[in-house]
N, C-alpha and C positions, 0 to 999 in steps of 0.2 A: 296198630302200627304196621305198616308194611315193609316188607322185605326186598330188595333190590340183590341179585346175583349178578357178580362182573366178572368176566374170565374164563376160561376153563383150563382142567386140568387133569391129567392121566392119572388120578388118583383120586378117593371119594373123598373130595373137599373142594371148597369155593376159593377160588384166591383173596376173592373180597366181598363182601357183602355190607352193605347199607342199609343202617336200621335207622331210620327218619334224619336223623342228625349224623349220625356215629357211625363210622366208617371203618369194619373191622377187617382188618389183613390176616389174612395166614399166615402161619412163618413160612417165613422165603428162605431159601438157600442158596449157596452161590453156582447156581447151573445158569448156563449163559447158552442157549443154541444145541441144549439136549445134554450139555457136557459140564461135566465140574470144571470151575473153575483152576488153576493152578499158579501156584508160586506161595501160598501161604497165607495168614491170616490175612495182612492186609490188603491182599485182591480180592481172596473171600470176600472180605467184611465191603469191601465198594461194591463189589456184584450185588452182593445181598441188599445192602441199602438201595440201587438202582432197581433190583425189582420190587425190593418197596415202593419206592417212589413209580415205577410203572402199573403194579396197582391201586393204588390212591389214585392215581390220571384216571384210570378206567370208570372211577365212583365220582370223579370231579371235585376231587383233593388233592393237596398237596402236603411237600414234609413239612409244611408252617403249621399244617396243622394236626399234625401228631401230637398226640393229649401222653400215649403210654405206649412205651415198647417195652420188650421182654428176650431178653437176651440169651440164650445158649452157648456157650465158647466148651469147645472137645476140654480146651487145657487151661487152666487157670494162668499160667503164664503168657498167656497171647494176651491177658489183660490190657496192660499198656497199648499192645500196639495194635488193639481193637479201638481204645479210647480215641486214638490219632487219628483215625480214619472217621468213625463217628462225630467226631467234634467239629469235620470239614462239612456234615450235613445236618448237623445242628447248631451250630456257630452261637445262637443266640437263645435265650430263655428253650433249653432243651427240655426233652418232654421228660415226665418221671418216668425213671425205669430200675426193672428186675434182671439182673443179670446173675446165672448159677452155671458152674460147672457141670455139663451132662454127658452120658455119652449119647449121642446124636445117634438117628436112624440108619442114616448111611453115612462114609468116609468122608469127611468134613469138618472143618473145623469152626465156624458159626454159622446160629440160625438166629432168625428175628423174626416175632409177629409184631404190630403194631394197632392201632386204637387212635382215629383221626377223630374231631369236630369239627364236622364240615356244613353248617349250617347251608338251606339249598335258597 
């Protein structure tokens, strides 16, 4: 099977890579333009989904076909109103996911990797 790299990034990791079908994301965080995002979870949580969905573009997928994402939230009470923002980019049969309380690498409040099926 071969390997496909999309992306780059100031850190040793790929943002995405393509294993024949599957189409896996790095967790993304909500830096938009080199800068954290700000106002709190629910602009996090749209940044961070938007660079998902801007690396899935790069491999020639989309959020339709996200099979599994994987959740980090700083606070277990941003729960809710991570859900609300999510449910605007999965609206329909969303994909299975793991969502844990962590503390995060840097000052943030969620991270997401994801797991597409992007048949070519």
């Amino acid at each position: 099977m071969s390997k496909e790299v999309f992306g780059t990034s100031h850190v040793p990791l790929s943002p995405a890579v393509r294993a024949g079908d599957f189409v896996f994301v790095s967790g993304q965080v909500p830096v938009v333009g080199g800068k954290v995002v700000e106002g709190g979870i629910g602009p996090e949580t749209r940044a961070v989904l938007e660079n998902v969905k801007a690396c899935l573009a790069l491999a020639g997928a989309s959020m339709g076909d996200v099979v599994k994402t994987t959740v980090w939230l700083r606070d277990r009470g941003d729960f809710p109103a991570f859900n609300a923002v999510y449910a605007e980019y999965f609206p329909h049969q969303p994909p299975a996911r793991s969502t844990a309380e962590s503390r995060l690498m840097i000052d943030i409040a969620v991270e997401i990797e994801a797991i597409a099926y992007a048949p070519r």
